[in-house]
PAZAPA-4460 file (N, C-alpha, C; in steps of 0.05 Angstrom, whole numbers, plus 32768, in hexadecimal, padded with zeros to 4 digits):
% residues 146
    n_x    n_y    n_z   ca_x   ca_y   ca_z    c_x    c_y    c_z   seq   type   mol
   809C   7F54   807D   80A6   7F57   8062   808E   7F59   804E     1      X     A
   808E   7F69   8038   807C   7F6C   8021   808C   7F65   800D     2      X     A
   808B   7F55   7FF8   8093   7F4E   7FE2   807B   7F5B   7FC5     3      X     A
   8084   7F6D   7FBA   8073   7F6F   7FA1   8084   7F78   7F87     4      X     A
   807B   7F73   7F71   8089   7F77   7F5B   808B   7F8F   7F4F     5      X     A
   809A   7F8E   7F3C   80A8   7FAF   7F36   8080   7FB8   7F26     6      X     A
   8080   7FAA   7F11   8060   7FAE   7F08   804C   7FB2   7F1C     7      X     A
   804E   7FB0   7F2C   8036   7FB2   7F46   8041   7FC4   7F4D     8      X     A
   8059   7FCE   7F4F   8059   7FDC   7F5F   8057   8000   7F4E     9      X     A
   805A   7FFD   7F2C   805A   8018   7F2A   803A   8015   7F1C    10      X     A
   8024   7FFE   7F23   8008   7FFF   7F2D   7FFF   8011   7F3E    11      X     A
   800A   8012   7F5A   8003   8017   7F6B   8018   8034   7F64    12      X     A
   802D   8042   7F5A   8039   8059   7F55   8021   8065   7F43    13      X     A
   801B   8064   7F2F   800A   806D   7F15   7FF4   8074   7F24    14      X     A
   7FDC   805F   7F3E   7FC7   806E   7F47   7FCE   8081   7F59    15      X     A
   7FE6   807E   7F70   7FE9   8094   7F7E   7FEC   80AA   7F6F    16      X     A
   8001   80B5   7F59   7FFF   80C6   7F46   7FEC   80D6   7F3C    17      X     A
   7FDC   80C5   7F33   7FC0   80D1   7F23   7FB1   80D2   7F39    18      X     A
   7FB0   80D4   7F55   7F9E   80D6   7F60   7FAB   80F5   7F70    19      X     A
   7FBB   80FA   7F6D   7FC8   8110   7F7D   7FBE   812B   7F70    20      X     A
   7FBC   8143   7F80   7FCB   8143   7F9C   7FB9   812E   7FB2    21      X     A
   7FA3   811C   7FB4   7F93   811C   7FC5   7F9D   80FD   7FCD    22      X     A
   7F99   80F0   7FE1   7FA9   80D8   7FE4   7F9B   80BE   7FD8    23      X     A
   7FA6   80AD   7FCE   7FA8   8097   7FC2   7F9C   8087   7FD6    24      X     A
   7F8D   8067   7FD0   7F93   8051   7FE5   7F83   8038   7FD4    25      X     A
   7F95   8026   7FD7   7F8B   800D   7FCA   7F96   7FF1   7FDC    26      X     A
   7F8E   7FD9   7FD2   7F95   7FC4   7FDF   7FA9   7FB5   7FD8    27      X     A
   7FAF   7FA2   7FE1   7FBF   7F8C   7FDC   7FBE   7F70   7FEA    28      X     A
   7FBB   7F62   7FCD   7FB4   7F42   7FD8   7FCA   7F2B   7FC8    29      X     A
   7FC4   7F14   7FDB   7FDA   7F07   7FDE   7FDD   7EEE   7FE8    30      X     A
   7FF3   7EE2   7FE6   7FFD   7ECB   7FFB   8011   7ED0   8010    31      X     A
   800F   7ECC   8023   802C   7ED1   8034   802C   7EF1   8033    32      X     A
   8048   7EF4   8035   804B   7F10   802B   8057   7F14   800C    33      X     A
   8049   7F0F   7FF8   8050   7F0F   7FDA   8033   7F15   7FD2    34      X     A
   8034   7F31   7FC9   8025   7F42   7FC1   8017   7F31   7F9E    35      X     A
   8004   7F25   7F9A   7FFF   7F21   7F8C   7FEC   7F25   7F77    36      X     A
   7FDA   7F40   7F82   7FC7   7F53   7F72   7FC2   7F6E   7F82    37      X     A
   7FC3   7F84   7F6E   7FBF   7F9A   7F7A   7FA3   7FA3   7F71    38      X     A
   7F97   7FB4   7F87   7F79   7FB7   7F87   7F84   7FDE   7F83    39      X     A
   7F83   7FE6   7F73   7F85   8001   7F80   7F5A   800A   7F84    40      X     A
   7F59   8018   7F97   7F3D   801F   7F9C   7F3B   8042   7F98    41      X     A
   7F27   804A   7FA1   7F13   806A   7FAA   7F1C   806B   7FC1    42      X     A
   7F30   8087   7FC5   7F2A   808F   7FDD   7F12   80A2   7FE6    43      X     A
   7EFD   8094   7FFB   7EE5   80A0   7FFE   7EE6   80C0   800E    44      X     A
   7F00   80C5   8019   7F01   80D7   802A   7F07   80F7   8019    45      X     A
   7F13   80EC   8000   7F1F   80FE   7FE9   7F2B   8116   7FF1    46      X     A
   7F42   810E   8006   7F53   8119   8013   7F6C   811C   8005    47      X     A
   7F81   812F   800B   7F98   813D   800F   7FA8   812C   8020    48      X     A
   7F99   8129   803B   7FAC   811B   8057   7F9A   8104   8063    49      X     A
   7F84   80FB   8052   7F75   80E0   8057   7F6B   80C9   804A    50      X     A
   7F66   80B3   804B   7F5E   80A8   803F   7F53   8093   8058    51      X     A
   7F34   8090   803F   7F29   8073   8048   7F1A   806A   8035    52      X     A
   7F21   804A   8030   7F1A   803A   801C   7EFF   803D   8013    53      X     A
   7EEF   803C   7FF7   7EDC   8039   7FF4   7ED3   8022   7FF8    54      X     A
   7EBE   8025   800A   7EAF   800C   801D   7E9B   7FF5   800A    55      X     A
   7E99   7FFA   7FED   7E92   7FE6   7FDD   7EA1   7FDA   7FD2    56      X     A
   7EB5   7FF1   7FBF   7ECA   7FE2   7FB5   7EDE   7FCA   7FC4    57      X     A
   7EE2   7FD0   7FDB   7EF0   7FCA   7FEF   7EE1   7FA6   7FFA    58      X     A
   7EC5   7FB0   7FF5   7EB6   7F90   7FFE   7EBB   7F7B   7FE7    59      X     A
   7EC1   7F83   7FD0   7EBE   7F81   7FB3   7ED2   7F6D   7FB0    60      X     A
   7EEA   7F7C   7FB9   7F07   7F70   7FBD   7F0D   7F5C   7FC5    61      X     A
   7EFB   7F62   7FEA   7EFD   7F48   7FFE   7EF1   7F2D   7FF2    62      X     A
   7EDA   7F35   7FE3   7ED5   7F14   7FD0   7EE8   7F0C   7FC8    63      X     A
   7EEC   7F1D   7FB4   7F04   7F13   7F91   7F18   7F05   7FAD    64      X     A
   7F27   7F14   7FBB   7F3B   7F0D   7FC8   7F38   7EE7   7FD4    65      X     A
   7F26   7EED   7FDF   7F1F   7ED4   7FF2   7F1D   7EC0   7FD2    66      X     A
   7F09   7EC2   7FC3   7F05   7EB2   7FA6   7F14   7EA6   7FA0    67      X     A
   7F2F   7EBE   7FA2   7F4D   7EB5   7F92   7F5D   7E9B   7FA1    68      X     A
   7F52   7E9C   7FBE   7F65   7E8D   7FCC   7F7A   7E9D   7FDA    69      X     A
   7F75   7EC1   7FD6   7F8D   7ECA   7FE2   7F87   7ED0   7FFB    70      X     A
   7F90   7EE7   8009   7F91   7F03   8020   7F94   7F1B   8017    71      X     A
   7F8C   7F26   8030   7F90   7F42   8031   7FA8   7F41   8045    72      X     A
   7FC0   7F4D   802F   7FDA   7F4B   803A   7FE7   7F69   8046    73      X     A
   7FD5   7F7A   802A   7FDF   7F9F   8033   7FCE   7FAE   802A    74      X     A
   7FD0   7FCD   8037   7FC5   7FDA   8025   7FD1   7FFE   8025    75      X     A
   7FCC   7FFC   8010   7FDF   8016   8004   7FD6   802F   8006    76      X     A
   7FDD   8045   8008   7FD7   8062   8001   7FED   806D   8000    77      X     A
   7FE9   808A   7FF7   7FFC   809A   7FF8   7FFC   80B8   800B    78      X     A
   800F   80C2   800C   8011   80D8   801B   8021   80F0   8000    79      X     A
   800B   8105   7FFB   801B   8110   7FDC   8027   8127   7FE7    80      X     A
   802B   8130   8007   803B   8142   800B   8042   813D   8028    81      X     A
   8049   8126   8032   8059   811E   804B   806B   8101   8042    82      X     A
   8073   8100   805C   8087   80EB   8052   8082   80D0   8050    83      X     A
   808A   80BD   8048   807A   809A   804C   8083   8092   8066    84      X     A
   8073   809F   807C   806D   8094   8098   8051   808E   809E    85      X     A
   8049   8082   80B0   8030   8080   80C3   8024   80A2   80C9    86      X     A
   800D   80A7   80C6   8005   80C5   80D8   7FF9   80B3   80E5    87      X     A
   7FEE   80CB   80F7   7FE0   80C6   8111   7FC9   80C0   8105    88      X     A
   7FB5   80C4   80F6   7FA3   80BC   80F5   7FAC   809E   80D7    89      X     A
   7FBF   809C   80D4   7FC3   8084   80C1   7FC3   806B   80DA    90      X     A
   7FCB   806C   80F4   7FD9   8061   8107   7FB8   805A   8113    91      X     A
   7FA7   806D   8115   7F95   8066   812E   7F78   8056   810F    92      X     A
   7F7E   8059   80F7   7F6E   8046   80EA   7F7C   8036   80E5    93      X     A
   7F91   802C   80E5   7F9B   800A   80E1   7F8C   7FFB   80ED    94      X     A
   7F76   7FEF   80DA   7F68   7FDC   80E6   7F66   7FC0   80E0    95      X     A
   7F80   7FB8   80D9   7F86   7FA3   80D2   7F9C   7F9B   80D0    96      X     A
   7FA3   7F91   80E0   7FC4   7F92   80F7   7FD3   7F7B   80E6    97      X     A
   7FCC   7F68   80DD   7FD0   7F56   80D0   7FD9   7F5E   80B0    98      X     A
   7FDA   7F76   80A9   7FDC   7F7F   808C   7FF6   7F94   808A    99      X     A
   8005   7F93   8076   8019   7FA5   8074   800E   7FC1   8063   100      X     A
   801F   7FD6   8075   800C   7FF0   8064   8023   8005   8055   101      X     A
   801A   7FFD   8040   8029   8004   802A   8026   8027   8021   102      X     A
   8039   8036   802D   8036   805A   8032   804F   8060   8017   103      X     A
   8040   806E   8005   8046   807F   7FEB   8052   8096   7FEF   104      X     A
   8063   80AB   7FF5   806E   80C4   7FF9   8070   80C6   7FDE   105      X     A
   8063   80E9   7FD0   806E   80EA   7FBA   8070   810D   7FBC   106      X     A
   8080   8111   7FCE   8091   812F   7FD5   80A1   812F   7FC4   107      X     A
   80AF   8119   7FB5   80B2   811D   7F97   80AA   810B   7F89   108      X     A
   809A   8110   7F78   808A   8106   7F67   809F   80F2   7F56   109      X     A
   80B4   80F4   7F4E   80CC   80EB   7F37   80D6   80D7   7F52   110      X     A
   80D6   80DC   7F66   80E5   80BF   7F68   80D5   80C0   7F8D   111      X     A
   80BD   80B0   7F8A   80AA   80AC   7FA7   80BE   809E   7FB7   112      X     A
   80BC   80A3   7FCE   80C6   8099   7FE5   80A7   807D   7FF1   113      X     A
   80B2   8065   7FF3   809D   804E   7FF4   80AD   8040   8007   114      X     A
   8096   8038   801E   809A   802E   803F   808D   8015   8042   115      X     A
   8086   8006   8053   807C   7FF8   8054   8077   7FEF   8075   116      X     A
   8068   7FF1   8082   8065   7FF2   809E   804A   7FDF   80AA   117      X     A
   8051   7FCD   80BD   8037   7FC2   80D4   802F   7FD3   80E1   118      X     A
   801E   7FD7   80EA   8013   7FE7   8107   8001   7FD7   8111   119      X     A
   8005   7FD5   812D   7FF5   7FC4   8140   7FFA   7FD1   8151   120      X     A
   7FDB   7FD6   8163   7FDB   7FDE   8175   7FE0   8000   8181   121      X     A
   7FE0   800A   8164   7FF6   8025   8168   8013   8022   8167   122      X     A
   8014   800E   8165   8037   8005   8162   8044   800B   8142   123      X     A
   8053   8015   8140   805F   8016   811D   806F   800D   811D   124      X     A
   807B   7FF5   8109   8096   7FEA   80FA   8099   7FEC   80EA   125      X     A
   80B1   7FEF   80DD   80B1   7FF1   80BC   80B9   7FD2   80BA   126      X     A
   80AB   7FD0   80A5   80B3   7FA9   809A   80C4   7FAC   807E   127      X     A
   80CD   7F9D   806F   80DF   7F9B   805F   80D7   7FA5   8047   128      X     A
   80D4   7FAB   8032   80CC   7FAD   801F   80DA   7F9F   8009   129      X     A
   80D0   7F8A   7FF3   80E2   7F7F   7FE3   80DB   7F82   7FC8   130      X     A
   80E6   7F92   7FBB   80DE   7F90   7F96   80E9   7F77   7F8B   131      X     A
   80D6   7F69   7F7C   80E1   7F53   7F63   80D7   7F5E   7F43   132      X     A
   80E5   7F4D   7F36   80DB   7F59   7F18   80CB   7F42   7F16   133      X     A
   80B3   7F49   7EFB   80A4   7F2F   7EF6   80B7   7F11   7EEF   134      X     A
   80CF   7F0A   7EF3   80DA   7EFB   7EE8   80E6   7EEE   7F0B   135      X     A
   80DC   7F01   7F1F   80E5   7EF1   7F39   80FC   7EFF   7F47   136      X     A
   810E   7F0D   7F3B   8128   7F16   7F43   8121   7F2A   7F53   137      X     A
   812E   7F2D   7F6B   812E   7F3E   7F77   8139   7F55   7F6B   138      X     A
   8131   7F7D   7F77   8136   7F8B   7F66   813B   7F96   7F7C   139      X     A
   8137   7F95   7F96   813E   7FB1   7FA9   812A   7FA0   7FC3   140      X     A
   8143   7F9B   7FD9   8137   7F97   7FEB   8140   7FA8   800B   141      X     A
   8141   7FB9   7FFB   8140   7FC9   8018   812E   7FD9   802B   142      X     A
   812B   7FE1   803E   8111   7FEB   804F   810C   8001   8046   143      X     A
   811D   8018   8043   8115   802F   8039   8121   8036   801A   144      X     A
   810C   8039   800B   8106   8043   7FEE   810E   805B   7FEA   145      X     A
   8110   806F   7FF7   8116   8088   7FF0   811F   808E   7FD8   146      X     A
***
């Protein structure tokens, strides 16, 4: 399960957006699974159908993160013209099995389709996804966002 809030979450909407058509990818840190700061980063690959984190920004993070007392719980990108699944090459860089990976579809831009998936091992699950508002209430807890 990923828990993050409606404000985090159209954080992480607004960079995939402005970063399109080319794909998005940022972090997310935390307790448990309750998303409690979003990192959006550079994708260094400045891809269409790739992304990989900028390797400073990215070190930058792992401080603040650890500083805070939190984790690295997820991390996000988008896909601006496939669907919010795993690709093959999203699947064979999961390199951090322990993190939920938060996939952006914005084949329509007005209303993104948002997933939320483990991969271990080459293995894919979709895990829960849960919106709250800043006030705690849940707003939408179902797996698929479409």
């Amino acid at each position: 399960m990923l828990a993050i809030s409606q404000d985090q979450m159209e954080t992480i909407l607004r960079h995939v957006r402005s970063a399109a058509p080319l794909e998005a990818c940022g972090l997310l840190a935390g307790r448990g699974a309750t998303v409690l700061r979003v990192y959006p980063l550079s994708n260094e690959d400045r891809s269409e159908v790739s992304y990989r984190l900028n390797p400073e920004e990215q070190y930058h993070v792992f401080v603040e993160i650890e500083a805070q007392g939190q984790q690295l719980i997820g991390i996000y990108h988008s896909h601006p013209q496939t669907a919010a699944y795993p690709s093959t090459r999203d699947i064979e860089a999961a390199y951090y099995p322990e993190a939920v990976y938060l996939i952006v579809s914005l084949i329509d831009e007005t209303s993104p389709e948002v997933r939320a998936f483990r991969i271990r091992n080459g293995d894919v699950q979709e895990e829960q996804l849960v919106l709250f508002s800043d006030k705690g209430h849940c707003l939408d807890n179902r797996t698929d966002h479409s």
